[in-house]
N, C-alpha and C positions, 0 to 999 in steps of 0.2 A: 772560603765562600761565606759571606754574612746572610745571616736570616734576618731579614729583619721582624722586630717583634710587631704581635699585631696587636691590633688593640679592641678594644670591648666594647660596644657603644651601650650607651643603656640610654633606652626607651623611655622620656619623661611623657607621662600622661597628660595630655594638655586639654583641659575642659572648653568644649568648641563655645564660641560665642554669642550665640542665644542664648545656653546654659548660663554664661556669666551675665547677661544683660535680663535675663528674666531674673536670677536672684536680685542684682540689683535693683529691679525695679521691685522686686518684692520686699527688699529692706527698704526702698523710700515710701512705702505705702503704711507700709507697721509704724515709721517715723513721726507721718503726716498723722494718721491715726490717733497714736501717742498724743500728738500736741493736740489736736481735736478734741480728745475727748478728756485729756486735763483739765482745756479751757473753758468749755460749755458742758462736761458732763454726759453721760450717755443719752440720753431721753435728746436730750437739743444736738446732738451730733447727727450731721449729715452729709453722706459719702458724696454728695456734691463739693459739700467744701472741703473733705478729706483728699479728693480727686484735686480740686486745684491747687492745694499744697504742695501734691506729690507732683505737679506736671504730668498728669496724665487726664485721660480723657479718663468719664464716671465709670464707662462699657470694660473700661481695663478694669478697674476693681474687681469687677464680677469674676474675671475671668481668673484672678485669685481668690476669690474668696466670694462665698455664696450668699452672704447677706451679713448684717451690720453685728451680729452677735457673733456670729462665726470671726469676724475682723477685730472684735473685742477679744477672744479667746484667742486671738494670733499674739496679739497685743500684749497680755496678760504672760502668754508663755516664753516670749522674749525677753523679758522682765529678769529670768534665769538662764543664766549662762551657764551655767553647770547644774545641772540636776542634783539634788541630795541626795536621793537614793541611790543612785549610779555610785556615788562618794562610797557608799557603806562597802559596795560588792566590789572594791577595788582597793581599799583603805587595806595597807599591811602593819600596819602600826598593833598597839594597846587599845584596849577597846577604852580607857581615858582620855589618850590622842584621839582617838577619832571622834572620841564626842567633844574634844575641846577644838578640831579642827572644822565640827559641823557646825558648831555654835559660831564660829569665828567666822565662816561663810556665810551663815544668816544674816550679820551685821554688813560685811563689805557689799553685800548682797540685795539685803530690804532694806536695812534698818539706815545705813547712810546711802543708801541707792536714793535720790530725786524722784525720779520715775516711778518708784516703787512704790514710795509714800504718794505721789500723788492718784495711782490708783487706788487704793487703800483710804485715801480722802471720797472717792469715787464709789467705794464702793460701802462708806457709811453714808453717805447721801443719799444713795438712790437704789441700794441693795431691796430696800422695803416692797419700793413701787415694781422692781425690774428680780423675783426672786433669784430667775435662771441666771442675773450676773452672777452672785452669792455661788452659785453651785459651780460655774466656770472658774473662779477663783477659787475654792474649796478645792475642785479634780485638779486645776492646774497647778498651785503652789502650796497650799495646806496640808493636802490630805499625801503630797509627798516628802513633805518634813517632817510631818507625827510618823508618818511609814518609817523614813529614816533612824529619827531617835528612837521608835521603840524597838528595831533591829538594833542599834547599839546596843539601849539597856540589858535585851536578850543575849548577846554578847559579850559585854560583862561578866552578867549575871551566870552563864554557863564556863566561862572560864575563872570565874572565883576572884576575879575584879574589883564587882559590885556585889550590890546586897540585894535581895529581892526587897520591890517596896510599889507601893500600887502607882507609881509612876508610870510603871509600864501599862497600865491601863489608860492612864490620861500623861501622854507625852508632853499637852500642852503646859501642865505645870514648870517645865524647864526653859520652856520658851517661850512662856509668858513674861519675862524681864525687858526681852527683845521687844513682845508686840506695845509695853510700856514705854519704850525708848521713842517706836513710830508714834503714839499718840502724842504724847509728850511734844513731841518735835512739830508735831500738826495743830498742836495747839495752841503752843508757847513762841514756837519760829524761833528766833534767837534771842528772845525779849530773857527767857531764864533758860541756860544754855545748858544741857549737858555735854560734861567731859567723856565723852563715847570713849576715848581709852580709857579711863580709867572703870569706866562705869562697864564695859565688857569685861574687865579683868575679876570685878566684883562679882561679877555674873556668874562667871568660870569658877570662881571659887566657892561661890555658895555651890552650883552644883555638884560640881565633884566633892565638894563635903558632906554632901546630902547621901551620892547613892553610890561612893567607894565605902568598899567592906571594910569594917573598923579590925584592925588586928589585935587579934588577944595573944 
């Protein structure tokens, strides 16, 4: 007598379809956004004209987002695809590797990101008159980079890697190469060009020259 074998079904979750059509609509809004407030800036942007970018009526906006600084801070946060911080509390490597691996995502990230550098245009124009964009950019992409590198440097520094050195007080001295590159690029366009490889590779190496412990 044959048994026959049974078989196992397994249960794929399948995300119902307002789920998938509200995200979607909620990435063409970030999109539309995006382009809005590259071209005219925050001050002149208006969720009329972000709404008819995105094909949607203005009423839908709201119903993602509660007003036009809040849709800036959406904007700003998309910007990053991967959090740096999250990087540090999952990195199994040396704490060398991960700071050559955090730096290297800063670039594929901000520094040759489009998008990135034109809010960063955005946000030396009109940061003055608008302080709370300053601080949305600061909570959303700044103040979780300096977080990051000065967990590296502490990680180093506790495994005998690195050397203490007031770096870890001001992280931005390591990544101030990077915020060079965006200026640089925003200023010059392609008129006097930097070689982003080669000029990241210089980057890596001044720092890890800087705060690897020198062997005696």
């Amino acid at each position: 007598m044959k048994v026959k074998a049974s078989r196992q079904m397994t249960m794929v979750p399948i995300t119902p379809h307002w789920r998938q059509r509200k995200a979607l609509r909620n990435e063409q809004i970030l999109a539309a956004a995006f382009d809005v407030f590259a071209a005219h800036g925050y001050a002149e942007t208006r969720l009329d004209e972000v709404a008819k970018r995105a094909g949607v009526a203005k009423g839908t906006i709201y119903l993602y987002f509660k007003n036009k600084e809040q849709l800036f801070r959406a904007v700003a946060r998309s910007l990053i695809q991967k959090r740096f911080d999250a990087l540090v509390g999952t990195f199994r490597g040396t704490a060398p590797e991960l700071l050559r691996e955090l730096l290297s995502r800063m670039y594929s990230q901000i520094v040759r990101n489009d998008r990135a550098r034109s809010i960063v245009r955005l946000m030396l124009a009109e940061s003055g008159k608008f302080p709370r964009l300053s601080e949305i950019y600061h909570r959303e992409i700044i103040a979780p980079g300096i977080k990051a590198v000065r967990q590296v440097l502490k990680r180093g520094i506790a495994s005998g890697e690195f050397r203490k050195t007031p770096a870890v007080e001001f992280p931005q001295i390591l990544v101030a190469p990077g915020i060079l590159a965006i200026v640089w690029k925003l200023l010059h366009g392609d008129r006097h060009r930097l070689d982003l490889n080669a000029y990241l590779q210089a980057h890596l190496d001044f720092v890890l020259c800087s705060v690897r412990k020198k062997q005696v």
